[in-house]
C-alpha positions in Angstrom: 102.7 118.3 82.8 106.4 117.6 82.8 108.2 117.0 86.0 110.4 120.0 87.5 108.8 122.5 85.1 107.9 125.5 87.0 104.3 126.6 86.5 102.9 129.8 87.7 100.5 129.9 90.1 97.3 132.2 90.6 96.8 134.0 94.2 94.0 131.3 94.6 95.4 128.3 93.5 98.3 129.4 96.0 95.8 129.9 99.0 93.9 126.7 98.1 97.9 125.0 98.2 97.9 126.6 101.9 94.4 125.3 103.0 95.6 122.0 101.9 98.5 121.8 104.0 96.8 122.8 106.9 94.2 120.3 106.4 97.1 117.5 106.3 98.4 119.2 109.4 95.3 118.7 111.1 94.9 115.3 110.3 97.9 114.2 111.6 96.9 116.3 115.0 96.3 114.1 118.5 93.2 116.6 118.5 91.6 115.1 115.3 87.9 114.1 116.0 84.8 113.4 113.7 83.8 117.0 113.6 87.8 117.8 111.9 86.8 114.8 109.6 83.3 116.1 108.5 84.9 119.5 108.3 87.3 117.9 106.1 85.2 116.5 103.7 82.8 119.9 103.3 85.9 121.6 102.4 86.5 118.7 99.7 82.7 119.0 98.0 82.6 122.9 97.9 85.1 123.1 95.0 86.9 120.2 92.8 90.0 122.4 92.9 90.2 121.6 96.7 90.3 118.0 95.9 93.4 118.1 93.6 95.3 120.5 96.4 94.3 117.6 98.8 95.7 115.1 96.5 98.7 116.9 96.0 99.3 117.5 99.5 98.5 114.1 100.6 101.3 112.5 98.2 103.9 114.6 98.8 103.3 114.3 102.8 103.9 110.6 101.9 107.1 111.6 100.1 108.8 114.4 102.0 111.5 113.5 104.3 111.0 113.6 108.0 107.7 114.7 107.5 106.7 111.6 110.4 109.0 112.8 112.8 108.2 116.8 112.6 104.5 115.9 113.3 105.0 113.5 115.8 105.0 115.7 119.0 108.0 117.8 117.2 109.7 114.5 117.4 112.9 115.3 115.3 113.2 118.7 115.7 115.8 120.8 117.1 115.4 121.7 120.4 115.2 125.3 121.5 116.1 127.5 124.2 114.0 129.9 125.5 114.7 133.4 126.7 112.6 133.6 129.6 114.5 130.5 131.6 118.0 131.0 129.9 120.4 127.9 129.3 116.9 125.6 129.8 116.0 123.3 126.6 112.6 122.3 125.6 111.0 120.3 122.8 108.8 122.2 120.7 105.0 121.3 121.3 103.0 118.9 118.9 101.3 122.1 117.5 104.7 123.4 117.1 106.1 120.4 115.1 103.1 119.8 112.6 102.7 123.8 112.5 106.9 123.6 110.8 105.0 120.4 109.2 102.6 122.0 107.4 105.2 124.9 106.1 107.4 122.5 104.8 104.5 120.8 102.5 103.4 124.2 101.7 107.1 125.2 100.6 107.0 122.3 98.3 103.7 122.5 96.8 103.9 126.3 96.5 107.7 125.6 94.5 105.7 125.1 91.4 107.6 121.9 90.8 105.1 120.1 90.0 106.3 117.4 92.9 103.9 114.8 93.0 103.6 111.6 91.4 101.7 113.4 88.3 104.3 113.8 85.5 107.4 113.1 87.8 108.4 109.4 88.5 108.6 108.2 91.9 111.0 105.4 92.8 110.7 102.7 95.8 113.3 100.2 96.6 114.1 97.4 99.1 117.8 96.1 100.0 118.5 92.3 100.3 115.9 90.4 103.2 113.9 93.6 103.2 109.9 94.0 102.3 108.2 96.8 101.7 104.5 98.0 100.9 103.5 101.1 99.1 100.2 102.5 99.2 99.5 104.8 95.5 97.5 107.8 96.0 95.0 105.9 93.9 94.5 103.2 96.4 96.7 100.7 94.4 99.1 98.6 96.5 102.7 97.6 95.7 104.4 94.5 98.0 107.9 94.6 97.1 109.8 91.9 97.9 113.4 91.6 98.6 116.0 93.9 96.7 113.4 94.9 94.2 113.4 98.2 92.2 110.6 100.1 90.3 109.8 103.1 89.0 106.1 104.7 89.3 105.1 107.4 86.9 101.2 108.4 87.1 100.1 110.0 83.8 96.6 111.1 83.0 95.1 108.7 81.0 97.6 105.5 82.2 99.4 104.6 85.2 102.9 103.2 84.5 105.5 101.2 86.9 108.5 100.3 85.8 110.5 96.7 87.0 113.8 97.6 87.3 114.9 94.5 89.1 113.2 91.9 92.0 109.9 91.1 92.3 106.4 92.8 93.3 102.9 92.2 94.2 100.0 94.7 92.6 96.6 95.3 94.1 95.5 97.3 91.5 92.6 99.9 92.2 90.2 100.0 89.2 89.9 102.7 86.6 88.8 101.7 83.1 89.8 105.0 81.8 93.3 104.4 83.2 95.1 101.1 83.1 97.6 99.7 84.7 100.8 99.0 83.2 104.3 97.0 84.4 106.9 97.7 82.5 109.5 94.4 83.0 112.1 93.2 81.0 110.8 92.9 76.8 107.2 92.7 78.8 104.5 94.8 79.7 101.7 93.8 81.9 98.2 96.0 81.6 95.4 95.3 83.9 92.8 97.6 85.2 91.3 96.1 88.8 93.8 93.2 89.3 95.7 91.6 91.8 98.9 89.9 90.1 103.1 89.5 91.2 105.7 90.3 88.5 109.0 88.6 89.1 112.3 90.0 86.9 115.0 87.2 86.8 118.4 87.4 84.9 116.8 85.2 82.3 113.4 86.6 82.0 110.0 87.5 83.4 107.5 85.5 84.9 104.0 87.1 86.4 101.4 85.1 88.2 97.5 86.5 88.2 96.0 85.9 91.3 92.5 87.6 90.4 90.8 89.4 87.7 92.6 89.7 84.4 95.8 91.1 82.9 97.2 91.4 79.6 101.1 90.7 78.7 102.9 92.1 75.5 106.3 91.6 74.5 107.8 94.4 73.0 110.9 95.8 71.1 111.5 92.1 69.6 112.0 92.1 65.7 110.3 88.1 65.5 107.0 88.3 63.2 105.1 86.3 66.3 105.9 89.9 68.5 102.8 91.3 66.6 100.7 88.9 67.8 97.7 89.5 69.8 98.6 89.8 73.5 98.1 86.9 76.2 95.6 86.9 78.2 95.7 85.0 81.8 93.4 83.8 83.6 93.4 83.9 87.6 95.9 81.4 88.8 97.7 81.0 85.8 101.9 81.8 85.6 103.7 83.2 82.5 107.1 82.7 82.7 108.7 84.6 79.6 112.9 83.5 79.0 115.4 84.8 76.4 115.7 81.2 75.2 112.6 79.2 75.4 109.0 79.8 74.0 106.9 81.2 76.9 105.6 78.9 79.4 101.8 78.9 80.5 101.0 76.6 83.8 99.0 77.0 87.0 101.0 77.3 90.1 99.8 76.8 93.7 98.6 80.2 94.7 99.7 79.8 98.7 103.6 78.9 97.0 103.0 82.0 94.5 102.4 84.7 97.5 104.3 82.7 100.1 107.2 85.4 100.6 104.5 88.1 101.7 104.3 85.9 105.0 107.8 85.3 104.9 108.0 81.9 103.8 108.9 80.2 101.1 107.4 76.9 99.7 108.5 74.1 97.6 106.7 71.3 96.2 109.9 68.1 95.1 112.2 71.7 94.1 115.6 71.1 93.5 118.1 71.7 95.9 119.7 73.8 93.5 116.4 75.8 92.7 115.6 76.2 96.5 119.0 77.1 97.7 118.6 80.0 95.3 115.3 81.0 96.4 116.4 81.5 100.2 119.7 83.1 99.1 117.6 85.6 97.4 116.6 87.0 101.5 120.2 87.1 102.9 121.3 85.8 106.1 124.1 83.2 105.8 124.7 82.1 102.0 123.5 78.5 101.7 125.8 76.7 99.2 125.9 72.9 97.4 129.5 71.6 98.2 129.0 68.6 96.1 127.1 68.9 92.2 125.6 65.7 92.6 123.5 66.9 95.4 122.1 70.0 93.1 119.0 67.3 92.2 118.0 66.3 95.5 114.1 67.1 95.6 113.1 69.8 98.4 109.1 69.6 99.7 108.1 71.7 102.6 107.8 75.1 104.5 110.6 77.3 105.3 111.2 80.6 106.9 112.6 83.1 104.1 114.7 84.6 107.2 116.6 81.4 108.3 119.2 79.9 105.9 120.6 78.2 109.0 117.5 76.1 109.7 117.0 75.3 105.9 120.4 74.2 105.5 119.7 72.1 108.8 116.8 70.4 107.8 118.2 69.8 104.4 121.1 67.8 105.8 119.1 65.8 108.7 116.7 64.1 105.9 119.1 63.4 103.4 121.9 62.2 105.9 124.3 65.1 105.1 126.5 67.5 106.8 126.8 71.3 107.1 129.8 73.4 107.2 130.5 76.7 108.1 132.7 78.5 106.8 132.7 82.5 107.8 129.2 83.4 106.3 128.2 80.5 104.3 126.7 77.6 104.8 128.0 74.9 103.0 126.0 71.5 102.7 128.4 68.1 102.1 127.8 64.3 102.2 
């Protein structure tokens, strides 16, 4: 199925569509109990079809715009007057809001789009210092770490994500019958149940397995070695794939490797050049090296990806340095 191709739909596929919506209007109701939840899952077993109108409906919900707000006690909604107490406002009702809720997913399932995350690519993004998590309506789970870009475009037999720029974490759910696959840089990364991070620099790629396995091709590169089997890694191991070295295979620490999803970030005798660029990466105040002769001072320790200031501090106190400030940067001198 190609995105934005309209496809009819039979009177029953469209009154399945409906059902569907109401069922994630209903779930999103302050009246939801275990009886709406058993009634939920009858509804599922009676007929597949129901399931795939579920799944449709659930990931567009995820997708549509304000959906949150209509539902949340018509939260976001215009206000309205009513004729009986004229020049009175009142907020619409809870029922109300997810009622509008429900039509809007219904609008956009019954469109005939085809607006889902089946045949149409999906895009999630983060700005600088920002994180984000993205649950896949396959149960996979995407991190993404600071201004980071991808693109997520679920096929039938694969499920593809493309790396635009940054770096993010995959908790892959398993499916034999439909891998995995990052798309980053001249590298592709296929794994079926895995948990691995995929970094995109400006002079490579580099992905570290944390658990289970993960395969890494290079692709549209004309040397003989391109056709090569693929490599394989191992949990723990790091890949780090450049434009002007041979790839690189080592074992990194695993607590350093996933350090930013607890905002930190951790360095082991790092140069201060190397570690001044990791924290820039976060924003806040830019951290800069006012003399090149300090670019080789080793860096060991902790720090907070969301304070430059106190990295820059700590930095200057051990090594008997100074820091200047200078509008938004941080500038460290002898």
């Amino acid at each position: 199925m190609d995105g934005g191709v309209v496809s009819f739909r039979s009177p029953q596929q469209r009154r399945i569509d409906a059902e569907a919506a109401a069922w994630i209007a209903r779930l999103q109701s302050s009246d939801r109990c275990d009886a709406t939840d058993d009634a939920l899952r009858a509804w599922l077993y009676a007929d597949g079809a129901h399931e795939e109108a579920f799944e449709r409906a659930t990931e567009i919900w995820g997708i549509l715009p304000g959906a949150a707000l209509v539902a949340a006690n018509g939260a976001g909604t215009p206000v309205t007057r009513t004729a009986a107490r004229p020049g009175r406002t009142e907020r619409p009702s809870p029922a109300w809001g997810l009622a509008l809720a429900a039509c809007l997913l219904l609008v956009v399932i019954g469109g005939g789009a085809g607006w889902w995350l089946m045949g149409r690519s999906l895009g999630y993004s983060t700005q600088l210092g920002e994180q984000k998590v993205a649950t896949l309506k396959d149960g996979t789970r995407i991190a993404l770490n600071t201004d980071t870009q991808l693109a997520i475009d679920y096929e039938e037999d694969v499920r593809r994500v493309r790396l635009d720029r940054g770096e993010a974490m995959f908790e892959v759910a398993p499916n034999p019958r439909r891998p995995f696959i990052v798309t980053a840089g001249d590298r592709t990364v296929r794994a079926v149940g895995t948990s691995f991070i995929v970094r995109r620099t400006e002079r490579g790629v580099v992905v570290t397995l944390i658990e289970g396995k993960v395969a890494i091709n290079q692709i549209g590169a004309s040397r003989p070695e391109a056709k090569d089997a693929p490599t394989l890694l191992r949990a723990g191991e790091r890949l780090t794939a450049t434009v002007d070295a041979p790839s690189l295979i080592d074992q990194p620490s695993m607590e350093a490797a996933t350090a930013w999803r607890r905002g930190q970030a951790v360095f082991t005798d790092t140069p201060l050049s190397a570690a001044v660029a990791e924290l820039n990466r976060y924003g806040g105040p830019r951290i800069a090296i006012g003399d090149p002769r300090l670019a080789s001072l080793r860096v060991s320790g902790v720090f907070a990806t969301n304070d430059t200031a106190e990295f820059a501090s700590a930095i200057a106190s051990l090594h008997g340095l100074r820091v200047q400030q200078s509008g938004s940067e941080l500038r460290i001198v002898r």
